[in-house]
C-alpha positions in Angstrom: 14.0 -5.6 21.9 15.0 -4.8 18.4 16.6 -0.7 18.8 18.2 1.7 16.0 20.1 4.4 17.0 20.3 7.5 15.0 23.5 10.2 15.2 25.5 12.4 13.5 22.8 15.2 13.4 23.5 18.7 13.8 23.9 22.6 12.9 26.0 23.1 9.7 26.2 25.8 7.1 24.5 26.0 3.8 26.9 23.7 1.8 28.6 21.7 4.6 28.6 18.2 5.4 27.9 16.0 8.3 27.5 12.3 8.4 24.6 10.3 9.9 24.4 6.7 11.4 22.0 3.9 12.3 23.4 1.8 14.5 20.9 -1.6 14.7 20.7 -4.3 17.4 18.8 -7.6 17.9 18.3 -7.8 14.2 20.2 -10.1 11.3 21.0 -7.1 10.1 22.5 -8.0 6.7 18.9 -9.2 5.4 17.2 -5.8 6.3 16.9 -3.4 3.5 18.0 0.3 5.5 16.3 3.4 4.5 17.0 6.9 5.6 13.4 9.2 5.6 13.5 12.8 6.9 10.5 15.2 7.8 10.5 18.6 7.7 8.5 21.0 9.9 5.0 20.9 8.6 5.6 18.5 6.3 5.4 14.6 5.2 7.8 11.9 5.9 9.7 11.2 2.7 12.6 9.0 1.5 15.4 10.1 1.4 18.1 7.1 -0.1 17.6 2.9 0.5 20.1 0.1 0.3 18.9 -2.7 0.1 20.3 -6.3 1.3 21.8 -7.2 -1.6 24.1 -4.0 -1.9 21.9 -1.5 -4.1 21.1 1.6 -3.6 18.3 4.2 -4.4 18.0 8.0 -4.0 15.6 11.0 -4.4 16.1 13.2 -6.9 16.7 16.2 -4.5 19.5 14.6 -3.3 21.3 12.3 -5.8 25.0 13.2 -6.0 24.9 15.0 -2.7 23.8 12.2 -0.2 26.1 9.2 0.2 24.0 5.4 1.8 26.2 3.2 2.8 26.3 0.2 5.2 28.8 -1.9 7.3 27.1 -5.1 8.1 29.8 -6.6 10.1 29.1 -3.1 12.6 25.6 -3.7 11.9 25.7 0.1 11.1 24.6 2.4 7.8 25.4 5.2 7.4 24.3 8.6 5.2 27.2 10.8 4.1 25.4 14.6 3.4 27.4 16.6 1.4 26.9 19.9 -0.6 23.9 20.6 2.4 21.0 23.5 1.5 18.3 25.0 3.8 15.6 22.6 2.6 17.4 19.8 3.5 16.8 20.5 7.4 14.8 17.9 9.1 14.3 15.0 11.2 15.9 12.0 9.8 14.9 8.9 10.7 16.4 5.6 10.2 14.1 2.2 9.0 15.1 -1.4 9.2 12.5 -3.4 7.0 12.5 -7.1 6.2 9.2 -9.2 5.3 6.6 -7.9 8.0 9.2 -6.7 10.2 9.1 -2.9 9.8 11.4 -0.8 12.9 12.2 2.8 13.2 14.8 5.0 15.1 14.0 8.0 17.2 15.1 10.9 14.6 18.1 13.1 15.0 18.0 16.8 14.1 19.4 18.3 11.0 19.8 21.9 10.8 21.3 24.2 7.8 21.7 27.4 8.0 24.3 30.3 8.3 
């Protein structure tokens, strides 16, 4: 059973960092393009950064030279280095392994900034 296994979530202060990771298993990882997604309270599940299999990497606007996607295939791990946080970036973030029609999600870990 294919599982990814969110961490790193947490309480921080307005402009503080913390550093998520999906850890994958039962998966040839290296060929799965990651993604990080978050949802706020009320809101819709959006993207938040992508790296794909071949090493690039995409971001949202609201977070491009703040959020940090990054993977160790060999640990069969990525990771999403938050830096510079704000209030609007609390949420869920979720983790999401997708390959041809192979599509799997973690469970969500909290993020929470505020003072």
């Amino acid at each position: 059973q294919v599982q990814l296994v969110e961490s790193g979530g947490g309480l921080v202060q307005p402009g503080g960092s913390l550093r998520l990771s999906c850890a994958a298993s039962r998966i040839m990882f290296s060929i799965y393009a990651m993604y990080w997604y978050r949802q706020a309270p009320g809101k819709q599940r959006e993207l938040v950064a992508y790296s794909t299999s071949g090493g690039s990497t995409f971001y949202v606007d609201s977070v491009k030279g703040r959020f940090t996607i990054s993977r160790d295939n060999a640990k069969n791990t990525v990771y999403l280095q938050m830096n510079s946080l704000k209030p609007e970036d609390t949420a869920v973030y979720y983790c999401n392994a997708h390959y041809s029609a192979n599509d799997y999600w973690g469970q969500g870990t909290q993020v929470t900034v505020s003072s």
